[in-house]
C-alpha positions as CSV (number, residue, x, y, z in Angstrom):
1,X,11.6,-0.5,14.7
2,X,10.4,-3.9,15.3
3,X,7.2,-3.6,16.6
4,X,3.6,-3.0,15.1
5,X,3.4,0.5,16.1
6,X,2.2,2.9,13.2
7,X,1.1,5.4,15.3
8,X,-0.5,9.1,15.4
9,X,3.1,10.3,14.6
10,X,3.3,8.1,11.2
11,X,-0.6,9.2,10.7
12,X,1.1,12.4,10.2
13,X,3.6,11.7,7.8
14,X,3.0,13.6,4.4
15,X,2.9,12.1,1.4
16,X,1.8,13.9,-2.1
17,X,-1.0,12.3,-4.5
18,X,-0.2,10.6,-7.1
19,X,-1.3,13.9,-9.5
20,X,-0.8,16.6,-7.0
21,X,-2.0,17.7,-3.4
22,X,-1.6,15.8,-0.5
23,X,-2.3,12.0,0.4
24,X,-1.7,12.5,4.1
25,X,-2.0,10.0,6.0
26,X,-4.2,12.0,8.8
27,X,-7.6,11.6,6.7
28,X,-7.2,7.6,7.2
29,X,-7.1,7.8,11.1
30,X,-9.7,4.9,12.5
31,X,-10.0,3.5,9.1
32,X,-8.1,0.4,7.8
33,X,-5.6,1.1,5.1
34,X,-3.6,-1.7,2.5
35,X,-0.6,0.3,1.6
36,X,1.0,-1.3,-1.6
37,X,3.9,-0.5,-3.4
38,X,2.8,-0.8,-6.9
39,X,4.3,-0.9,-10.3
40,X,2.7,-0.7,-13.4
41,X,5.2,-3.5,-15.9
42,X,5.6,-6.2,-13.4
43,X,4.9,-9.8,-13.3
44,X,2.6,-8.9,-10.3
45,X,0.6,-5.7,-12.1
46,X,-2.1,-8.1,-12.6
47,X,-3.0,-7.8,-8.7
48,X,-4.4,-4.2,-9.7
49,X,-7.5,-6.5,-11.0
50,X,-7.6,-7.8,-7.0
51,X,-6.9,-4.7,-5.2
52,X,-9.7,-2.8,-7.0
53,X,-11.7,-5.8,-6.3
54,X,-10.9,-5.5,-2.4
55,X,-11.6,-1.7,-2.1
56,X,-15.2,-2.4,-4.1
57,X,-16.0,-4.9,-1.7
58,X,-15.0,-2.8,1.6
59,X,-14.9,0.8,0.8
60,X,-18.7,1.1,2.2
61,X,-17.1,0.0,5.7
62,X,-14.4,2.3,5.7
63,X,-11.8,0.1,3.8
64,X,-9.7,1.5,1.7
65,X,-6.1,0.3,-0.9
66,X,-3.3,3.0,-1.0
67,X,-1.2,2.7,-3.8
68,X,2.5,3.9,-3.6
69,X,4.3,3.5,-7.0
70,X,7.3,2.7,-6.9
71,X,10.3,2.7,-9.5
72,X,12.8,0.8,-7.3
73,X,12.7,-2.7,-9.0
74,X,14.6,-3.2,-12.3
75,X,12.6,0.3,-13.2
76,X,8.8,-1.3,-13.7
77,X,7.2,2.2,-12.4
78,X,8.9,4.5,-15.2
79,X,5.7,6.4,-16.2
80,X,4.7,10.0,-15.6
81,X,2.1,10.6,-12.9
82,X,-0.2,11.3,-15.4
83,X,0.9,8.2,-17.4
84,X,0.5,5.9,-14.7
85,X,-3.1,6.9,-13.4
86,X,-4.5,6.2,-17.2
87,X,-2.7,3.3,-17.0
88,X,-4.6,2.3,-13.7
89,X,-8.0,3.3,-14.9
90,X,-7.9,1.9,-18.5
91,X,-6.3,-1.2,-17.7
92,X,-7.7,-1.9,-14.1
93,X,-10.7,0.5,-13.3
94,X,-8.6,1.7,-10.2
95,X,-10.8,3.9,-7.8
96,X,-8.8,3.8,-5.2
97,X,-6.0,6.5,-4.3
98,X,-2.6,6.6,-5.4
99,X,0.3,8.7,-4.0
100,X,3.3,10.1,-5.4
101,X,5.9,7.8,-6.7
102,X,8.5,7.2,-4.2
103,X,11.3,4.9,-3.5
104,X,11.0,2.0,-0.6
105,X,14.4,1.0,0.3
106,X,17.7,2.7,0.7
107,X,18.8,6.0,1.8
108,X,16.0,7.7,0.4
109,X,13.5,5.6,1.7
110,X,10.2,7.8,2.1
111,X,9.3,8.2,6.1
112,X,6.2,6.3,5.5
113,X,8.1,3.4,4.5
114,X,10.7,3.9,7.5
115,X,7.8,3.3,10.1
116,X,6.5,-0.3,8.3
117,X,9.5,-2.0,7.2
118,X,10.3,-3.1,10.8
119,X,7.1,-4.8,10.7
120,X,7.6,-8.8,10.0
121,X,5.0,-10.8,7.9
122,X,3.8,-14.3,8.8
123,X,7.1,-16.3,7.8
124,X,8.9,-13.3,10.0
125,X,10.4,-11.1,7.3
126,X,10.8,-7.4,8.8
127,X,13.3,-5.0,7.0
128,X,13.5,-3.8,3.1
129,X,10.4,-4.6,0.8
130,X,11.5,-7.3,-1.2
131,X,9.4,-6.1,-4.5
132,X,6.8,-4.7,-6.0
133,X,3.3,-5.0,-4.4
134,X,4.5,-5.7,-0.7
135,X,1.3,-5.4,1.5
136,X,0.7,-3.6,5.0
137,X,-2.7,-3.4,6.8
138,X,-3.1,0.0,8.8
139,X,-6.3,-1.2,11.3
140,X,-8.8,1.2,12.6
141,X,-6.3,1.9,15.6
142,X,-3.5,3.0,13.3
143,X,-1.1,0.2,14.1
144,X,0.4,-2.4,11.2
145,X,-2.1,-5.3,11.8
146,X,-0.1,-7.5,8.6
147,X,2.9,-8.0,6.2
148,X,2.4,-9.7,3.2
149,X,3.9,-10.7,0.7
150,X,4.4,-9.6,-3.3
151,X,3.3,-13.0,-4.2
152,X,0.5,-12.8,-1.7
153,X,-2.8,-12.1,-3.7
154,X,-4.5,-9.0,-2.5
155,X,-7.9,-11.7,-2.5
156,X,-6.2,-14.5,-0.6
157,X,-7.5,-16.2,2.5
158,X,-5.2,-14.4,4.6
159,X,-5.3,-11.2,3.2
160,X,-9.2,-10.8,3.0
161,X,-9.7,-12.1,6.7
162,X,-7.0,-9.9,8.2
163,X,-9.0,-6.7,6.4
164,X,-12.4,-8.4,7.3
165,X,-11.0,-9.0,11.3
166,X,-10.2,-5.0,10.7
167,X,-13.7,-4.1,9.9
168,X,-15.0,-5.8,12.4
């Protein structure tokens, strides 16, 4: 897939909460979404801080950060469910929801990551997430509005005016 289309079908994808249930997609329909694979003994963990900071900010407009952990890269998401939502909260305050830890790339690739890989960012890379804390915005119409970049700061220029041209 190599367009931006995220559509009703991906909405529907199931995906489990980080400590049990469902973190469908469905209940985000018409709301913007930054999906982020996250890992909690990275270089990049510090970007919890930012992301926390981003879904304070917009969560009253309908905003809201999905984490995905993800134990993919040299092993940084080891924990327990349990293990990594106290690490969240004690370490970073983290409100916002998490989903089951799955993996990004490869053969068992979880279907929500199938439909935005094919999605390039701003210097044009589409295909496998290249590390931890790879960022997609979902808009309000359910289609992949940006790629980012691990290194891209969840509070950057770019980041917050692609979320705020979302909200608008």
């Amino acid at each position: 897939m190599t367009t931006n289309d995220f559509d009703g079908s991906a909405l529907g994808v199931e995906i489990g909460a980080l400590q049990g249930g469902s973190a469908g997609l469905a209940q985000y329909a018409g709301r913007p979404v930054l999906i982020v694979n996250v890992a909690s003994k990275c270089g990049l963990t510090p970007q919890y801080a930012g992301l926390e900071r981003l879904q304070e900010r917009y969560a009253g407009q309908g905003f809201t950060v999905l984490g995905v952990p993800c134990n993919q890269f040299l092993g940084q998401e080891p924990g327990t469910a349990e293990e990594i939502a106290e690490f969240c909260s004690a370490t970073y305050g983290v409100t916002f929801p998490m989903t089951e830890k799955v993996e990004v790339n490869g053969e068992d690739r979880h279907p929500l990551y199938e439909r935005l890989v094919g999605f390039a960012d701003a210097e044009g890379h589409s295909g496998d997430i290249r590390w931890n804390f790879e960022k997609f915005l979902i808009g309000r119409d359910g289609r992949v509005a940006a790629r980012f970049s691990p290194q891209t700061e969840p509070e950057s220029a770019e980041v917050v005016a692609a979320v705020e041209a979302q909200l608008a």
